[in-house]
C-alpha positions in Angstrom: 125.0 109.6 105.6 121.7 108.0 103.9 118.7 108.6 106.0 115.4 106.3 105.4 112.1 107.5 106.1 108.9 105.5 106.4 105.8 105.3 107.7 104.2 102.8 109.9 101.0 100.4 109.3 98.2 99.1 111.8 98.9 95.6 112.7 101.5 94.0 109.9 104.6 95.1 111.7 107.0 93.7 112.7 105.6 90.4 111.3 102.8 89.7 109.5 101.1 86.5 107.4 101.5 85.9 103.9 99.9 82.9 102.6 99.2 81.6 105.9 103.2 82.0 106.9 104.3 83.8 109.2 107.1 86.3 107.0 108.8 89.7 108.4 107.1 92.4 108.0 108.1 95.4 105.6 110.8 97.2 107.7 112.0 93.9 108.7 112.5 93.0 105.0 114.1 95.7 103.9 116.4 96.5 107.2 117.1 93.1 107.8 116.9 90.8 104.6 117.9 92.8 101.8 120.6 94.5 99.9 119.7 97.9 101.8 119.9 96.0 105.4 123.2 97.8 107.5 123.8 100.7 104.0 121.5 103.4 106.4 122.7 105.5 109.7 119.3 107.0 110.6 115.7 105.6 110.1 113.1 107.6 111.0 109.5 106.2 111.0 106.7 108.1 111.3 103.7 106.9 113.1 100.0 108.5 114.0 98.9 108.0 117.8 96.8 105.3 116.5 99.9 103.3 115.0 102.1 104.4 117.5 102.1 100.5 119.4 103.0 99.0 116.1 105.8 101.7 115.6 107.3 100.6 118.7 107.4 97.3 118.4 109.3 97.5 114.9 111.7 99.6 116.9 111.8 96.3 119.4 111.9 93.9 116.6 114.8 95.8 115.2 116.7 96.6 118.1 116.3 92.6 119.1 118.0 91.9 116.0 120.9 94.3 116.7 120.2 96.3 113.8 123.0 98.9 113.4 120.3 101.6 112.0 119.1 103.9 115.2 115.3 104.7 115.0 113.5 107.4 116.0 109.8 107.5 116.3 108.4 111.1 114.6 104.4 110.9 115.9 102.4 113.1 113.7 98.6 114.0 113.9 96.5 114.0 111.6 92.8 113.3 112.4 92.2 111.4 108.4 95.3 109.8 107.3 93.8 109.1 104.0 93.7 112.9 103.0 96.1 113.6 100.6 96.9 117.7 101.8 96.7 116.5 105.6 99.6 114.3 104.9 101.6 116.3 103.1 101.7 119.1 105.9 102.4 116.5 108.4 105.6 115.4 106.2 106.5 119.1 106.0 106.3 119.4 109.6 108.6 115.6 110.4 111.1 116.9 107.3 111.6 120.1 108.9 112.5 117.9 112.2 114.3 115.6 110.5 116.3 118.0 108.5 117.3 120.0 112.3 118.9 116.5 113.1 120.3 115.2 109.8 120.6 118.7 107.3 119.1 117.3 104.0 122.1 118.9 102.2 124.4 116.9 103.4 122.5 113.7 103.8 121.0 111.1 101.5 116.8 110.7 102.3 115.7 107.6 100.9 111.9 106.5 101.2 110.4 103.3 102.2 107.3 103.5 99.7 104.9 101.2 100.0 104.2 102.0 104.0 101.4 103.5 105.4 98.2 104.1 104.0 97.8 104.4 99.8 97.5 108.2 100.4 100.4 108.5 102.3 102.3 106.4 99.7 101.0 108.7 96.7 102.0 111.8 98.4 105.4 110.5 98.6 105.5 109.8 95.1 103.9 113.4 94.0 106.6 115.3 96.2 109.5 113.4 95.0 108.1 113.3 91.4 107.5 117.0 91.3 111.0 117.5 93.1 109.8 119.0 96.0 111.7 116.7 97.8 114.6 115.3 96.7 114.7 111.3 97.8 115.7 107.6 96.4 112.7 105.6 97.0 112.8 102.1 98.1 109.9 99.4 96.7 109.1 96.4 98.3 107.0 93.2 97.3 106.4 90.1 98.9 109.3 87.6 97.8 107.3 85.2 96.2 105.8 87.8 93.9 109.1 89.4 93.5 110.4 86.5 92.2 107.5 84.8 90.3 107.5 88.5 88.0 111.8 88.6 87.8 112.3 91.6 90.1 113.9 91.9 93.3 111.7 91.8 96.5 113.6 95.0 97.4 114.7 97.7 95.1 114.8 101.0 94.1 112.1 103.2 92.4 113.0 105.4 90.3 109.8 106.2 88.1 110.5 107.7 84.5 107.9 109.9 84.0 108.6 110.6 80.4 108.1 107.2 79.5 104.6 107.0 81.4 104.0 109.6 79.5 104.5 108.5 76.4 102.8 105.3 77.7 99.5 107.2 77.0 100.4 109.0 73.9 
């Protein structure tokens, strides 16, 4: 079973504008209008109280759209969600709950990347770098971009960190 995890934003869910146009939002591009839309069973999306409208109505928006991926809400404090060990504690906690539900062993975790604040997003990428965590992470630009640099608008990240390295060699 591939289980996604994400986190939610303040006020660009479940639409937002891009250029002055009205476009779907992050989930909503990846759930709905790309490759990955209908490939998870389970999407979990984290949310703080303070994000925890927005969180539902992408749960609306999706459920609306009769979206065959069941979401839960997990609702997490934490009192900065821009620090870096804060967030990482709070993802222990909602992976230990997630894992109860859907064992990690047996499931596929995938990660929506670029959702929530940058902090959340780099502690996602230093846990799954480091291999604390073992999840596929999803990346997602706005289509426009996507296509004007020759990539996908939705894809997977898989960071080689060997050739970064060498990068600065």
């Amino acid at each position: 079973m591939r289980v996604l995890v994400s986190w939610t934003g303040s006020r660009r869910e479940p639409y937002m504008f891009r250029g002055g146009v009205l476009s779907a939002g992050t989930h909503l591009q990846v759930l709905r209008d790309s490759p990955f839309a209908g490939t998870f069973q389970h999407h979990y999306l984290l949310s703080v109280p303070e994000t925890l409208e927005d969180a539902e109505a992408i749960v609306r928006e999706l459920a609306s759209l009769g979206a065959a991926c069941p979401t839960d809400i997990l609702c997490v404090s934490l009192s900065d969600p821009t620090d870096h060990d804060q967030i990482a504690a709070a993802l222990a906690r909602a992976l230990k709950d997630i894992h109860r539900r859907h064992p990690l062993l047996k499931n596929e975790l995938w990660v929506l990347l670029n959702t929530g604040t940058p902090q959340m997003q780099s502690v996602w990428l230093l846990l799954t770098s480091m291999g604390v965590i073992a999840a596929r992470l999803i990346q997602s630009s706005p289509p426009a971009l996507a296509r004007a640099s020759g990539s996908e608008p939705v894809r997977e990240f898989a960071p080689d960190l060997e050739a970064w390295r060498r990068l600065f060699d």
